[in-house]
N, C-alpha and C positions, 0 to 999 in steps of 0.2 A: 842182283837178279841174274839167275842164268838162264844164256838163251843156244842156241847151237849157232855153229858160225861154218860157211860155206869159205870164208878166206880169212888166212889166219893173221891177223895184224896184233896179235896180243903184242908181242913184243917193241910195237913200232913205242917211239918215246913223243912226247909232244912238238918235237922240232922236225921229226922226220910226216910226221903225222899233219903237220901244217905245211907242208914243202909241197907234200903227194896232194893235199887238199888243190893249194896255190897253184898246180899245174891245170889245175879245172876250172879256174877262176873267171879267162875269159865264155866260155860256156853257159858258165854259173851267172853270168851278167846278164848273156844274150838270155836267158831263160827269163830272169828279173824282168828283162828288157821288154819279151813276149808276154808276158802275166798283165804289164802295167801299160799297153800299147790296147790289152784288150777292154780295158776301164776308160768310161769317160771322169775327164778331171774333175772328182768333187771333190776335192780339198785345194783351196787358193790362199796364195799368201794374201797378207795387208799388209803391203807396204806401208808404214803410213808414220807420221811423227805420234809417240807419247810419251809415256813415263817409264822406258825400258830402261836398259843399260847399255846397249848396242847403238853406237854411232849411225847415223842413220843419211843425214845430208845436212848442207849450209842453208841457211836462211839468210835473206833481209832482214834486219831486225825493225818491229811492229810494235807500236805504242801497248799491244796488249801483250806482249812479251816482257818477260822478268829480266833485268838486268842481267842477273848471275848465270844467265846464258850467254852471254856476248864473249863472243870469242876475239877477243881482243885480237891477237896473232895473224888469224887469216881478214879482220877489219884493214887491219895495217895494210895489206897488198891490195884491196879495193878500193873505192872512193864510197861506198857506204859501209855501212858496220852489220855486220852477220851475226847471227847467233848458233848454234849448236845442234841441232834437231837429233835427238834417239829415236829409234825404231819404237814403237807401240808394243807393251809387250804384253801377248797373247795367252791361248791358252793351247797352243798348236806345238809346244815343245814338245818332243816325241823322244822317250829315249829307249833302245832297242836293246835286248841281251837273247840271243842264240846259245845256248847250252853246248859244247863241244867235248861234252865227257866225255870217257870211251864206250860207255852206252849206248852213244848215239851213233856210234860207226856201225852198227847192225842194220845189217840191207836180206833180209829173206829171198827166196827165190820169189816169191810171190809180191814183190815191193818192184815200184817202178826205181826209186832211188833209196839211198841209204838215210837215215834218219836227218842226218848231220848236213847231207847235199840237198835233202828238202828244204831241212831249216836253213842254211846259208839261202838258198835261192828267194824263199820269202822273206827273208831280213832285207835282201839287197833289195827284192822289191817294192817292200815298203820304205828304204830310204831312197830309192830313186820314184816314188811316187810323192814323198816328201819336199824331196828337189824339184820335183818341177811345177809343185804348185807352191815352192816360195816358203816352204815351213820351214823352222827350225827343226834337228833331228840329232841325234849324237847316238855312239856306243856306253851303251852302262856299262859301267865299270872300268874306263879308261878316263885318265883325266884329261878330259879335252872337253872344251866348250860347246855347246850344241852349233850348229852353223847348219847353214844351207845352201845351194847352188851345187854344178857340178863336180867345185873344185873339191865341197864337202863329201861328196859322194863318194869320190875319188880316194878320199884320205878313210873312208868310213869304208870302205872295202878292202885298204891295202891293212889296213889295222886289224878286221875280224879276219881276217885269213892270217897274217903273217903275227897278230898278237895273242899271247894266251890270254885266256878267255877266264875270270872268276866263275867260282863253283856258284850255284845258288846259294849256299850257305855263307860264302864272300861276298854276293851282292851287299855290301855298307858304305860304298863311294856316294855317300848322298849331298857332298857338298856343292854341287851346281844343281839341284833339284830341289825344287819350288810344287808350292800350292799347284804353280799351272800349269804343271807337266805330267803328262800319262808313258807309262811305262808298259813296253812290250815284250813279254816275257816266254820265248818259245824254247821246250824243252820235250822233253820223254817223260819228266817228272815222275822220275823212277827213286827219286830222296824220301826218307822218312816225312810222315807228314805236320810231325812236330817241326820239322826244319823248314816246310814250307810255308808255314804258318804265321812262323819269327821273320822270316823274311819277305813273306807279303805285310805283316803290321807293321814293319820297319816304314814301307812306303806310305800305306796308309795311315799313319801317323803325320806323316809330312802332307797329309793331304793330297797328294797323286791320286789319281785315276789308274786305273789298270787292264793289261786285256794279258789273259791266258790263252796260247797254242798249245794245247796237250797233242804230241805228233805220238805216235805208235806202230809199228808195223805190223803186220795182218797177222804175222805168227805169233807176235805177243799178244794178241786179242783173242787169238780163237786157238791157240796150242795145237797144231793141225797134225803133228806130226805121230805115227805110228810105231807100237815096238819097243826094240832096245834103243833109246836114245842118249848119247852123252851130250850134255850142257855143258859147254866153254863159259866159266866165270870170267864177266869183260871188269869186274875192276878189280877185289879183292879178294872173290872167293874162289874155291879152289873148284875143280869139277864136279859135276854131280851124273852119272850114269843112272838109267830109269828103265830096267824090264820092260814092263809096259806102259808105258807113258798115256796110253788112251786111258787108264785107269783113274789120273789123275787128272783127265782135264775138266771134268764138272767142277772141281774144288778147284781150279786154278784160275777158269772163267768167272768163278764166282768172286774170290778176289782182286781178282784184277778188277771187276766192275767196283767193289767196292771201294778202290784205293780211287779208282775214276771219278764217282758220286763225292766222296769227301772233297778230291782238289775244286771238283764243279761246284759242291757246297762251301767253300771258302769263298770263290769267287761271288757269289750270287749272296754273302750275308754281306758284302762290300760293296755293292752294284757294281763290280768290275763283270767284264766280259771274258766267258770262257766260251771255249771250241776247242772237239774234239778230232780230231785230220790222221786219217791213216793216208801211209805212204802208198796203197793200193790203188789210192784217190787220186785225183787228179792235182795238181800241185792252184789249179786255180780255184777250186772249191774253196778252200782255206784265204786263199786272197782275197775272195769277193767277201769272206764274214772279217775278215781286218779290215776291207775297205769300206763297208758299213759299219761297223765300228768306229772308224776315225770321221766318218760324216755324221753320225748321230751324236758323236761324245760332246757336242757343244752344249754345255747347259746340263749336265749329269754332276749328280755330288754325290762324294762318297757315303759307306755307311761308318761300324765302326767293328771295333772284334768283342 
């Protein structure tokens, strides 16, 4: 897609491009920090002993307790015998992917922030809203185990800033992803839509839940610009110059709505949750439809493709 650009980063490479990120980081938190201070807590953890995989605490062991729990090891250092307890495992796994193509570094004059600094800011605020009501939460597409608390948070911000990031079309790390995990998938989704297709049925085969952030900035929704204008291609393509550009914006709104409608109709034949967020907007619009989202996802099943 090409869009015009006010600062020229084409040539920045993804290490220089995560450095310049990394220096906005603490900012990018307190922002996180302000979004999720303004919500009251409705997502809480359950602590609680079940059938998970996650160590959880020691017990007394109880006549209605299985044998093949007794932790023999830590019996030996008490004077009665304990058993093993796992965490209960939910349906509050949450795993996040923030899109950091170079698409997404377009910030219009008309944009409060740049695509990429919106999406970092609600990534981190929904894993610091995750954290502090006790849920599991992780980076898709890194291999790391979901976890929670603020040590998670910590490690789960130092990784999407300072780690490359898989394409949408990379999204296949699905070996820590379960039936009971929803996926948060915020992008520009500016990818073919065959390719977003494969890689939403990818999860929904696994049975995942799903919620879409389709972010945009104001100039790519309403093409505002008048005249001669050249377009700076941000990935592959080369430039394109346009006489009058107001010529072309009836036929550009009209596509672009339609590429909008199809990713909105993939999400809604899967009962996944989709939202639409211009960076014009206010960065908490978009939070409160994710934090309704993660309050109502309890008890939602998917559909199929």
């Amino acid at each position: 897609m090409w869009l015009p650009r006010r600062v020229n980063t084409q040539n920045l490479d993804e290490k220089v491009k995560a450095e310049t990120l990394a220096l906005t980081l603490p900012p990018l938190i307190l922002a996180a920090e302000h979004l999720v201070n303004a919500f009251d807590m409705g997502v809480h953890g359950r602590r609680r002993a079940g059938t998970g995989e996650d160590f959880w605490q020691f017990k007394q062991y109880g006549p209605d307790d299985p044998t093949t729990s007794i932790d023999w090891r830590q019996s030996a250092k008490r004077e009665h015998v304990y058993i093993r307890q796992k965490e209960q495992e939910t349906a509050e796994t949450i795993w996040i992917w923030r899109d950091n193509q170079r698409t997404m570094d377009y910030a219009s004059g008309k944009a409060n922030d740049s695509k990429l600094s919106r999406a970092t800011v609600l990534s981190l605020a929904c894993a610091l809203l995750l954290s502090k009501g006790g849920e599991k939460f992780g980076l898709l597409g890194q291999a790391e185990k979901a976890a929670t608390g603020p040590v998670a948070f910590n490690k789960f911000a130092d990784r999407m800033i300072g780690g490359a990031s898989p394409t949408f079309a990379e999204l296949k790390l699905t070996d820590r992803l379960s039936n009971k995990s929803t996926v948060i998938l915020i992008s520009d989704f500016l990818s073919p839509i065959d390719e977003i297709t494969r890689t939403m049925r990818l999860f929904v085969n696994l049975g995942c839940n799903g919620f879409l952030l389709h972010i945009a900035d104001p100039a790519e929704v309403d093409l505002p610009f008048q005249g001669r204008t050249r377009f700076v291609g941000m990935a592959e393509e080369e430039s394109l110059t346009l006489g009058r550009v107001e010529a072309v914006r009836e036929d550009y709104r009209h596509f672009f709505q339609m590429h909008k409608e199809q990713i909105m109709s993939l999400a809604t034949q899967v009962s996944w949750d989709y939202v639409f967020h211009r960076t014009d907007e206010a960065a908490s619009i978009a939070f409160a439809r994710i934090y309704d989202a993660l309050s109502i996802r309890r008890g939602r099943r998917n559909g199929a493709f």
